[in-house]
VEXDREN-2710 file (C-alpha; in Angstrom, 1 decimal):
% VEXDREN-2710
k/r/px/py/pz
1/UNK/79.9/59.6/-73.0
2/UNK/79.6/55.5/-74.0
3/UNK/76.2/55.3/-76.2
4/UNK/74.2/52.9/-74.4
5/UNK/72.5/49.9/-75.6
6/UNK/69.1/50.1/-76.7
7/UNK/70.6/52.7/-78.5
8/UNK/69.7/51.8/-82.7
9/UNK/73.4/53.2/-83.7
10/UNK/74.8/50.4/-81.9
11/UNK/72.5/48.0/-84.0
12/UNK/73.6/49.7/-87.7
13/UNK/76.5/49.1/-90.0
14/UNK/79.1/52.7/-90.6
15/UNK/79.8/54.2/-92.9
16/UNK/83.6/53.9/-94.1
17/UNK/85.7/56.5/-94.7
18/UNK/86.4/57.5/-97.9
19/UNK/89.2/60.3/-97.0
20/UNK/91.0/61.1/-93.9
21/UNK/90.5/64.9/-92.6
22/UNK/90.8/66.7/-89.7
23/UNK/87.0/66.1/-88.8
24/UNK/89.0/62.1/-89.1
25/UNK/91.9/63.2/-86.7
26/UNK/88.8/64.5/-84.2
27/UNK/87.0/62.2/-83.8
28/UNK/90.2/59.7/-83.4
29/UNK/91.3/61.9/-80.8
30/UNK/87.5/62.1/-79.1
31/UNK/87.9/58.1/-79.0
32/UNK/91.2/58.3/-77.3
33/UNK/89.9/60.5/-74.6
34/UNK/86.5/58.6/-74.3
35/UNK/88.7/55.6/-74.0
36/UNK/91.1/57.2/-71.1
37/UNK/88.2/57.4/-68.9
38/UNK/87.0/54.1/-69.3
39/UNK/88.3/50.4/-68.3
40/UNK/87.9/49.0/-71.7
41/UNK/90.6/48.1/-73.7
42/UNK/88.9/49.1/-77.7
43/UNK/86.0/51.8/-78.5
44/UNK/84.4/51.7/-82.0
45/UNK/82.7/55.0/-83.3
46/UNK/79.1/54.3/-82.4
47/UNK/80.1/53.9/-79.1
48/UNK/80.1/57.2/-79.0
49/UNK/77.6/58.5/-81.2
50/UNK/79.5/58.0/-85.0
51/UNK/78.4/55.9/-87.4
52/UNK/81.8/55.5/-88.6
53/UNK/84.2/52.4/-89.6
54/UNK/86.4/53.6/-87.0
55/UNK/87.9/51.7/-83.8
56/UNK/90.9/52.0/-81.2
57/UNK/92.2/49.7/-79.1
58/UNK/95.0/49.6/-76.7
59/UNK/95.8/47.4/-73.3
60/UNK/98.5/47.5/-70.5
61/UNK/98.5/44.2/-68.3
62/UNK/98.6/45.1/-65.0
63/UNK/100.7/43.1/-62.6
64/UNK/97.8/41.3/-61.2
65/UNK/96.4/40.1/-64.6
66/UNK/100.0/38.8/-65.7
67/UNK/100.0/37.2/-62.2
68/UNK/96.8/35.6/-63.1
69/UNK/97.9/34.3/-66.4
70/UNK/101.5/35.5/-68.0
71/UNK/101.1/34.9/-71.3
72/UNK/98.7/38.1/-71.6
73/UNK/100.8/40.3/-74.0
74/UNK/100.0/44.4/-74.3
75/UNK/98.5/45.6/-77.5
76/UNK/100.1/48.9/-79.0
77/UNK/97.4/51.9/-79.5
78/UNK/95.9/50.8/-82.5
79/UNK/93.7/53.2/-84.5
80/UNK/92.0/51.1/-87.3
81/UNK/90.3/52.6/-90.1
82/UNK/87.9/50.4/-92.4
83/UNK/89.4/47.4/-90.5
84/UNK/88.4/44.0/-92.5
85/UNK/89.1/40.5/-91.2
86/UNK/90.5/38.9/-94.3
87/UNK/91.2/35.7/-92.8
88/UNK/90.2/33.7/-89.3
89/UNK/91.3/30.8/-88.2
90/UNK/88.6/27.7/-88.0
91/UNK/90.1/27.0/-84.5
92/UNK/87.9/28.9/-82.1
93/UNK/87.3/29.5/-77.9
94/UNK/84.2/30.9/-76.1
95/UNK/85.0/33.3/-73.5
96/UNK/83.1/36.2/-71.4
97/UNK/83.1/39.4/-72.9
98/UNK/82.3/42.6/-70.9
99/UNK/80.8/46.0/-73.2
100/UNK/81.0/49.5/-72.4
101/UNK/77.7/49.9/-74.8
102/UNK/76.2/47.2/-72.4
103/UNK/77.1/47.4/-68.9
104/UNK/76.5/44.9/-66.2
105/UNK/76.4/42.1/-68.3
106/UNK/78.8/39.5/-69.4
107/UNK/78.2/37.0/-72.7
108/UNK/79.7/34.1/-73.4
109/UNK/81.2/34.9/-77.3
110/UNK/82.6/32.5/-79.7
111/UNK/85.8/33.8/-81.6
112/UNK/88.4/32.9/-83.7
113/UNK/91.9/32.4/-82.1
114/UNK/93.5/33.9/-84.6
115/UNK/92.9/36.2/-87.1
116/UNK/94.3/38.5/-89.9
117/UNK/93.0/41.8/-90.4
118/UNK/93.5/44.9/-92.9
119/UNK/93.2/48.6/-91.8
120/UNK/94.1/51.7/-93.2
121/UNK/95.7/54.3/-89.9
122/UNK/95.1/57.4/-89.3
123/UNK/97.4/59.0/-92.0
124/UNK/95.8/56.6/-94.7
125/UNK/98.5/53.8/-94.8
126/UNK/97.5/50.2/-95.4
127/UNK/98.4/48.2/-92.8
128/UNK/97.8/44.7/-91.9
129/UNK/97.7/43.0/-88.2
130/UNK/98.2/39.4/-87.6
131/UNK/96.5/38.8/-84.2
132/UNK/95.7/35.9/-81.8
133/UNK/94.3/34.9/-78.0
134/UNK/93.0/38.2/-76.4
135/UNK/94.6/40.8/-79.2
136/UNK/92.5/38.5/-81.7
137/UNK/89.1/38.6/-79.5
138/UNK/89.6/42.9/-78.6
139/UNK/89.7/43.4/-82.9
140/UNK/86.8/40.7/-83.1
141/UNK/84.6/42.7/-80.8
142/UNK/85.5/46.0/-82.3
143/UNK/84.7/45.0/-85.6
144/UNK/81.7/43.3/-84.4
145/UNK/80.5/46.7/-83.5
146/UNK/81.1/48.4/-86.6
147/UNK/79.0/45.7/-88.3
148/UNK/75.9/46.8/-85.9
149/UNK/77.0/43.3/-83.8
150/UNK/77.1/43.4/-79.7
151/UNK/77.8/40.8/-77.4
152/UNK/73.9/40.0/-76.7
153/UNK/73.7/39.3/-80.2
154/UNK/75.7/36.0/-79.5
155/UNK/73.0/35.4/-76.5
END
């Protein structure tokens, strides 16, 4: 089940994880499944219920959304542990965003077109993604909710 906003987890900074164990793997996997049964294309930890630096993200186009635009470009399952933006670019765009955490409501966010971002995945490895366009905005928003951020804080 998605936590729902009023929810305080949504509204507090987790906790990073200092070593990767199978309670790690679990909740991964619980994300994944969560995520399966959703149309979203990340989920963060507190989403449902974990206060813990933890996100995935994934995204297939389907035929009618590369009809619409064709430069929209899958993203690989991702799972990103203590993920840090370590750079952004200053060019940005404003876009609707859609939450999971807050249903039935679109806000119009500000992000970074591109950005740079370190993670450790899920069997500790340091790993680095250099993202832009939508890719860039799904890691924004992820991270956004790891920091306690949601869309209606850009309101």
């Amino acid at each position: 089940m998605i936590t729902q906003f009023p929810d305080p987890i949504l509204s507090q900074k987790t906790q990073d994880v200092k070593k990767i164990t199978r309670a790690t793997h679990a909740l991964i996997a619980r994300l994944w499944k969560t995520l399966e049964k959703q149309e979203g294309v990340g989920l963060a930890a507190p989403q449902i219920g974990k206060p813990v630096n933890i996100a995935v993200v994934h995204f297939e186009p389907s035929k009618e959304q590369l009809e619409k635009d064709p430069g929209l470009k899958p993203i690989p399952k991702t799972v990103l542990i203590n993920p840090k933006i370590i750079w952004k670019s200053k060019d940005t765009t404003i876009e609707k965003e859609g939450c999971l955490s807050v249903p039935h409501l679109e806000a119009d966010v500000p992000r970074a077109k591109k950005i740079h971002v370190e993670y450790l995945d899920e069997s500790g490895k340091k790993q680095k993604i250099k993202a832009r366009g939508f890719f860039s905005r799904v890691l924004q928003h992820e991270i956004d909710h790891l920091h306690g951020k949601k869309i209606i804080d850009y309101q």
